[in-house]
Backbone as CSV, one residue per row, in Angstrom:
resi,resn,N_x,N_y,N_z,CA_x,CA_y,CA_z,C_x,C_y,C_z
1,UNK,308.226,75.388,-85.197,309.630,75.731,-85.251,309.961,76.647,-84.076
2,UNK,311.150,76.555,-83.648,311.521,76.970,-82.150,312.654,78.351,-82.428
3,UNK,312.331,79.480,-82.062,312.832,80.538,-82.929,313.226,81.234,-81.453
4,UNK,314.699,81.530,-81.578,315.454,82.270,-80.555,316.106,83.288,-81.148
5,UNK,316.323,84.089,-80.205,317.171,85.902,-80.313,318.578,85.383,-80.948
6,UNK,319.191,84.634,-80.352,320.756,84.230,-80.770,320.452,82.531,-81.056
7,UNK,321.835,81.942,-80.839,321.796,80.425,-81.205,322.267,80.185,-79.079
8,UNK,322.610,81.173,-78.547,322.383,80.701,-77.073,321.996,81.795,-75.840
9,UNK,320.256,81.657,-76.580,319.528,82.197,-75.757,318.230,80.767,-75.827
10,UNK,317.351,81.426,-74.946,316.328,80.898,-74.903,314.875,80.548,-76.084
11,UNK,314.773,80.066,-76.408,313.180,80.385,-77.390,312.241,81.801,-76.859
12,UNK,312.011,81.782,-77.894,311.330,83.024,-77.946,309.742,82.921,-77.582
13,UNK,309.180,83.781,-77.215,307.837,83.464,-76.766,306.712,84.213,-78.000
14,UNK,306.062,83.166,-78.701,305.569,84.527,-80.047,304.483,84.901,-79.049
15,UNK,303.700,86.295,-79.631,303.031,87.100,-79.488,302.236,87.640,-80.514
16,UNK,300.611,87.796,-80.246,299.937,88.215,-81.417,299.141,89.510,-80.625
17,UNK,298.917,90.345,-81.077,298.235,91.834,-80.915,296.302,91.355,-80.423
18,UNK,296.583,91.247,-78.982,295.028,91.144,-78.923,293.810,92.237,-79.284
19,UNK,294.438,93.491,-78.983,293.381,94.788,-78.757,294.502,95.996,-78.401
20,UNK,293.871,97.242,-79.235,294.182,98.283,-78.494,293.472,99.193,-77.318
21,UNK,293.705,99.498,-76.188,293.231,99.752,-75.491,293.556,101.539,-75.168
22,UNK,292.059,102.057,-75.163,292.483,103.353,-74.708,292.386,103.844,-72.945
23,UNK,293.580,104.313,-72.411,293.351,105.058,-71.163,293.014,106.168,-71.110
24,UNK,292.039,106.729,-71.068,291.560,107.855,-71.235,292.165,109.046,-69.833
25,UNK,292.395,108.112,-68.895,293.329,108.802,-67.589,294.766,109.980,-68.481
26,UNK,295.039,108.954,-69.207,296.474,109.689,-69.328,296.643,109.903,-71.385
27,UNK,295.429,109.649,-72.053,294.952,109.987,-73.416,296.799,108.918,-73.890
28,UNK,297.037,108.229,-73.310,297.984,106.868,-73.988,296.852,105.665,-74.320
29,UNK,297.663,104.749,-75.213,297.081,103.557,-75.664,297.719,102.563,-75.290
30,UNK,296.811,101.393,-75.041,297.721,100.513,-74.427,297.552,98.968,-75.222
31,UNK,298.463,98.624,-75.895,298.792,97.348,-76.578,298.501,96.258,-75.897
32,UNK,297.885,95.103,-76.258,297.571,94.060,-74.893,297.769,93.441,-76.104
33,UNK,299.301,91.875,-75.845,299.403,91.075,-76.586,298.807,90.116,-75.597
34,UNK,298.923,89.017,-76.577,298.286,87.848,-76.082,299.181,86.683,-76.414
35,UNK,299.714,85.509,-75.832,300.595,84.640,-76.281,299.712,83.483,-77.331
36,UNK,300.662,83.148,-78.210,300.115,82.207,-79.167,300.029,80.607,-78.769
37,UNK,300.562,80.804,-77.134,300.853,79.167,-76.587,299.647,78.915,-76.146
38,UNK,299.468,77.771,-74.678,297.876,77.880,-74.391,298.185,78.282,-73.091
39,UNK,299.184,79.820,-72.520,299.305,80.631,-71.628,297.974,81.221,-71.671
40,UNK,297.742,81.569,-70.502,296.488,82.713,-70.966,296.734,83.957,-70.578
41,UNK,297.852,84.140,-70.399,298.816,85.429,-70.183,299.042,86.299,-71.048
42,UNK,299.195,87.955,-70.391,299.410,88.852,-71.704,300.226,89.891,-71.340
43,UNK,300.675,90.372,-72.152,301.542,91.439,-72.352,301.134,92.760,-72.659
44,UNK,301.149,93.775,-71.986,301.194,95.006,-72.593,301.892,96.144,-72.058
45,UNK,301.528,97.246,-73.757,302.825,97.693,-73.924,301.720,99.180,-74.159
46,UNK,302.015,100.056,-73.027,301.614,101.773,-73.014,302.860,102.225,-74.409
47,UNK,301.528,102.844,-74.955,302.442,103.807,-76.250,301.321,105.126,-76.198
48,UNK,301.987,106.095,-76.925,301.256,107.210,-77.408,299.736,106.890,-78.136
49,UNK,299.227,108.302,-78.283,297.696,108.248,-78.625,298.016,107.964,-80.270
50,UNK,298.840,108.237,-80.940,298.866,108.002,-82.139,299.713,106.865,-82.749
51,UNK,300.335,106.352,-81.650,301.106,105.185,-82.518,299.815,104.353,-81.947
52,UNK,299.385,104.092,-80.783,298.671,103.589,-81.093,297.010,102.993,-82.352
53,UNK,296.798,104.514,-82.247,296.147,104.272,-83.660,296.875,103.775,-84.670
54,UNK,297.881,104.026,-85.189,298.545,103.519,-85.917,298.368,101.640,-86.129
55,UNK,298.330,101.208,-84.722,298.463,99.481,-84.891,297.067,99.359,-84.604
56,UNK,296.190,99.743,-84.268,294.439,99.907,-84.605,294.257,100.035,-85.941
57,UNK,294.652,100.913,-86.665,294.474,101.089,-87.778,294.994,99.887,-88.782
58,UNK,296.068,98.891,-88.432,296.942,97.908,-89.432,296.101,96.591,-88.295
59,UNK,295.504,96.650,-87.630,294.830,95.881,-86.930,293.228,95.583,-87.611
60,UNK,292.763,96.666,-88.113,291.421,96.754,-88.495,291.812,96.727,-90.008
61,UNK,293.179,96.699,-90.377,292.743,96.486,-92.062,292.675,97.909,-92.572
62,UNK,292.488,99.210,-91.850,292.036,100.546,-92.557,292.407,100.759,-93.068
63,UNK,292.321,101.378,-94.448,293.023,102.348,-95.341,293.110,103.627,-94.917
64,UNK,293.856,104.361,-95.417,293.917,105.914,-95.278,294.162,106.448,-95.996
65,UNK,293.482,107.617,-96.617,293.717,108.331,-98.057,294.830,108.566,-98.639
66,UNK,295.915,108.563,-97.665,297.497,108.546,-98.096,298.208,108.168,-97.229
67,UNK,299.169,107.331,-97.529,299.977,106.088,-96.515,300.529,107.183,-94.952
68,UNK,300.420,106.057,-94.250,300.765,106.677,-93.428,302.354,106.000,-93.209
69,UNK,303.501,106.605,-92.092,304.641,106.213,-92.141,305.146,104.716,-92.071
70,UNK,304.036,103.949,-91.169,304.633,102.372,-91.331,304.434,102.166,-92.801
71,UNK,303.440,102.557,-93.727,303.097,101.963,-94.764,304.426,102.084,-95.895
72,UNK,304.535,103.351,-95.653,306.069,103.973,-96.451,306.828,103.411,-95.906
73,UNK,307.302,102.278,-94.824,308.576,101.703,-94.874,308.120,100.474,-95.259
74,UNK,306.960,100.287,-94.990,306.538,98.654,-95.512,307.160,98.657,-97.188
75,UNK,306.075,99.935,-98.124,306.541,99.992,-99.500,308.247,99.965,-99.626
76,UNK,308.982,100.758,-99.186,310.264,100.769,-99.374,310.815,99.518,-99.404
77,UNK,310.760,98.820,-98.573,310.853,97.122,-98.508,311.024,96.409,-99.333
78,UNK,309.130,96.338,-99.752,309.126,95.772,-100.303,309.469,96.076,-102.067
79,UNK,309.645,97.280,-102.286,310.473,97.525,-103.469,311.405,97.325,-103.276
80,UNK,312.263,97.098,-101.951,313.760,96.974,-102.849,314.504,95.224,-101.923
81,UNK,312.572,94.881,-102.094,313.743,93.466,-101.474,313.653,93.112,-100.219
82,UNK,313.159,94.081,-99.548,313.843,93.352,-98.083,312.669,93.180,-97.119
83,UNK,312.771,91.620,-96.894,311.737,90.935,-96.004,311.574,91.267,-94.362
84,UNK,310.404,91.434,-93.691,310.629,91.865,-92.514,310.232,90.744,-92.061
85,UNK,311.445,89.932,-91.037,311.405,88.509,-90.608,310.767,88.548,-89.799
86,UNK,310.950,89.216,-88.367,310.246,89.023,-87.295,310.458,90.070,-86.551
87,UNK,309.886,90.431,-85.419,309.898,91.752,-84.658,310.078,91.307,-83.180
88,UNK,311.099,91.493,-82.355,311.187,91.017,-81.105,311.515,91.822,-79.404
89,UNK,310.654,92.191,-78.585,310.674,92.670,-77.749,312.028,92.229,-77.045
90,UNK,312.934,93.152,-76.971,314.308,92.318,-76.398,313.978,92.858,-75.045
91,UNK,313.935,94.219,-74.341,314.508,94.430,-73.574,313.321,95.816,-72.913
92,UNK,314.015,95.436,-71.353,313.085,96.469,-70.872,313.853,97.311,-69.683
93,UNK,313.781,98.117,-69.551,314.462,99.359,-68.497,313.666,100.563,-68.377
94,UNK,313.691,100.465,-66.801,312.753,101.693,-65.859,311.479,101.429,-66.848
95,UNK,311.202,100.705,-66.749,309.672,100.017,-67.747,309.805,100.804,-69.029
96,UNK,310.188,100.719,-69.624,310.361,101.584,-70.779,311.021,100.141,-71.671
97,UNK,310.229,99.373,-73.036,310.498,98.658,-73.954,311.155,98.564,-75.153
98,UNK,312.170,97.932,-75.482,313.171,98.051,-76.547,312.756,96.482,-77.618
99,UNK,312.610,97.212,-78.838,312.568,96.527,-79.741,313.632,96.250,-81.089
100,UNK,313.091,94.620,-81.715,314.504,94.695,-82.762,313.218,94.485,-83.626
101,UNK,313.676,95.053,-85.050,313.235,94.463,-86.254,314.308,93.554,-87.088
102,UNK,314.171,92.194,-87.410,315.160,91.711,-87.804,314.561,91.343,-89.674
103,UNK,315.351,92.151,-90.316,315.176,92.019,-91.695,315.962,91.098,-92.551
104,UNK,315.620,91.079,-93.966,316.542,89.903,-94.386,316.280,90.448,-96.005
105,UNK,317.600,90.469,-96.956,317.611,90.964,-98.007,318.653,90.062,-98.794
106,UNK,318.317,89.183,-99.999,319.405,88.633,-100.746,320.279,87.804,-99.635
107,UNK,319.657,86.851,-99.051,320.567,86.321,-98.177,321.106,86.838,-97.143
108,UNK,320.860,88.184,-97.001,321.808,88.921,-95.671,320.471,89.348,-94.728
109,UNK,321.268,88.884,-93.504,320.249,89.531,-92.173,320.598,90.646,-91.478
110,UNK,319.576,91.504,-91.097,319.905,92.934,-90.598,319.207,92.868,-89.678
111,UNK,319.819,93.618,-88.734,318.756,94.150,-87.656,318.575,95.787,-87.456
112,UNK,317.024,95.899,-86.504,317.261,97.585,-86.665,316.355,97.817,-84.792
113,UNK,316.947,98.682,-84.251,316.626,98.974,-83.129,315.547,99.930,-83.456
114,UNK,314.385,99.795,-82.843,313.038,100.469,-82.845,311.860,100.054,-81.486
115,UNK,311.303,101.288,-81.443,310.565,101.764,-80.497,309.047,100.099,-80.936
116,UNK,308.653,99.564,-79.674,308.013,98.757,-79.566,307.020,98.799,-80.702
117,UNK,306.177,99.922,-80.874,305.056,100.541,-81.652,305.151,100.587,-82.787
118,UNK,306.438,100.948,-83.188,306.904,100.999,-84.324,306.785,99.794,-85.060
119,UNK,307.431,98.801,-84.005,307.865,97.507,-84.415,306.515,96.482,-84.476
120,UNK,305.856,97.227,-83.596,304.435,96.169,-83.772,304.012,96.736,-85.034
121,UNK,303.663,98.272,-85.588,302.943,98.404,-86.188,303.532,98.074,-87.776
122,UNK,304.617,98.183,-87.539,305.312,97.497,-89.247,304.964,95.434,-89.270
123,UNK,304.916,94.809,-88.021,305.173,93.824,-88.334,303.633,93.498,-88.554
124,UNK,302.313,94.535,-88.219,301.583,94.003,-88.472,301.037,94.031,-90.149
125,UNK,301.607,95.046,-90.410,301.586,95.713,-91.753,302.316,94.561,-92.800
126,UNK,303.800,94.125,-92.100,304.559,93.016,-93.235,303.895,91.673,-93.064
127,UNK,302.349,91.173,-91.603,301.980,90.159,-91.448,303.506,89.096,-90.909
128,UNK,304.329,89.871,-90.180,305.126,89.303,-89.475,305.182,88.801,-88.219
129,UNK,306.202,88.088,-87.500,305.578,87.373,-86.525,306.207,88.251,-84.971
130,UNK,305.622,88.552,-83.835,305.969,89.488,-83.143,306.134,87.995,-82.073
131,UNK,307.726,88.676,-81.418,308.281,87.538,-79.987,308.489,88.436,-78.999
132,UNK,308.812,87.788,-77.745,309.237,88.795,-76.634,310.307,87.415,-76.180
133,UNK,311.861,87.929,-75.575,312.363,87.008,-75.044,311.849,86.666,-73.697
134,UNK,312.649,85.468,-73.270,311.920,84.809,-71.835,312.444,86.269,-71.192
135,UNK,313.304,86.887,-70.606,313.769,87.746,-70.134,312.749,89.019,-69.358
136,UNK,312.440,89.505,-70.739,311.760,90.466,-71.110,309.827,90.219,-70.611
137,UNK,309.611,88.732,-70.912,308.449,88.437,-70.571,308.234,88.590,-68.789
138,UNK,309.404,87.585,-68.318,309.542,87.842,-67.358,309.505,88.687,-66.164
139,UNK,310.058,89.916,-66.938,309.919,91.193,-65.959,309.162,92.099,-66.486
140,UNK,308.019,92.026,-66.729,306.986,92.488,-67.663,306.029,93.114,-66.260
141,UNK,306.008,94.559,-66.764,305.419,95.463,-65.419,304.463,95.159,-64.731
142,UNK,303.265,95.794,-63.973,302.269,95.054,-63.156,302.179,93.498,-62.232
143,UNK,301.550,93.289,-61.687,300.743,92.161,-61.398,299.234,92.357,-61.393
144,UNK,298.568,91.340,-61.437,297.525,91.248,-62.282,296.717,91.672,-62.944
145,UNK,297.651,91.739,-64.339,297.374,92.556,-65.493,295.758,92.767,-65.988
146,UNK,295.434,91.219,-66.027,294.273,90.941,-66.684,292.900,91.738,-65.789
147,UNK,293.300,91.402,-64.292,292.136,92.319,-63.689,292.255,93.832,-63.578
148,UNK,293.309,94.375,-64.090,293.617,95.816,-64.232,292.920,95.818,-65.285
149,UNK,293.248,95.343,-66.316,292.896,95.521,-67.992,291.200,95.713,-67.874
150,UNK,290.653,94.911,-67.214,289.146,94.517,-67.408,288.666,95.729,-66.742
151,UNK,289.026,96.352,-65.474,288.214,97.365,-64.793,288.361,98.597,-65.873
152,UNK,289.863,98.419,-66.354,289.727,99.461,-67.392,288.409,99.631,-68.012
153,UNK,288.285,98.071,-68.863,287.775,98.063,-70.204,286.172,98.924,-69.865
154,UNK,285.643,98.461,-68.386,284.622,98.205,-68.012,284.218,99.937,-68.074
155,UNK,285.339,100.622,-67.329,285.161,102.052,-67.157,284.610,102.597,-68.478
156,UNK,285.757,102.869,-69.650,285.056,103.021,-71.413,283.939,103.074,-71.741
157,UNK,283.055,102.050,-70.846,281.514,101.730,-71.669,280.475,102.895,-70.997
């Protein structure tokens, strides 16, 4: 199924959470999606040291002795109804990423403006499906991500 931002925009490009990555340069984490097509292209998205744990943590399944904040909006939700449809990278400025959560309750659709991290880490929590528009993919920071990513990874060990 072919799933767009509006009824005249483009299809959406889904996205699944490959790895969190730590930079230890600047103690940020760095999100590396991966496309669900047979691109072998990826996306990522620098967040804080703790949101990132946050989608490490809903990535690995962890529990934590007492919910942490995605979990408390996940519960709220889902007590009172309201489905988290999909999560979509709309927009990007001075590299800095804007996200929608688009919800759905009794027939009615909502949307809610939220910080990328946020939005990954609830949609991984509701097992929702994460998009980025063509737009947004498009002007997606760096060039060649993948050999940046790897010298990273390589440094870590």
């Amino acid at each position: 199924m072919e799933v767009r931002a509006s009824q005249d925009t483009e299809p959406l490009i889904e996205l699944v959470v490959n790895r969190v990555v730590e930079d230890s340069n600047t103690d940020t984490r760095i999100i590396v999606l991966a496309r669900t097509d047979a691109a072998a292209d990826h996306f990522m998205v620098w967040v804080g040291a703790s949101e990132g744990e946050a989608i490490k943590r809903a990535l690995d399944a962890a529990l934590t002795p007492r919910p942490m904040s995605h979990d408390l909006v996940k519960s709220f939700g889902e007590h009172f109804g309201i489905k988290t449809e999909r999560v979509v990278l709309t927009d990007v400025k001075s590299s800095t990423y804007y996200a929608t959560v688009f919800l759905e309750n009794k027939g009615v659709a909502r949307t809610i403006d939220a910080r990328p991290s946020d939005a990954i880490a609830l949609a991984l929590r509701c097992h929702a499906p994460i998009y980025v528009t063509q737009d947004v993919w498009r002007r997606r920071s760096g060039q060649n991500l993948d050999a940046w990513l790897s010298k990273l990874e390589t440094k870590e060990v």
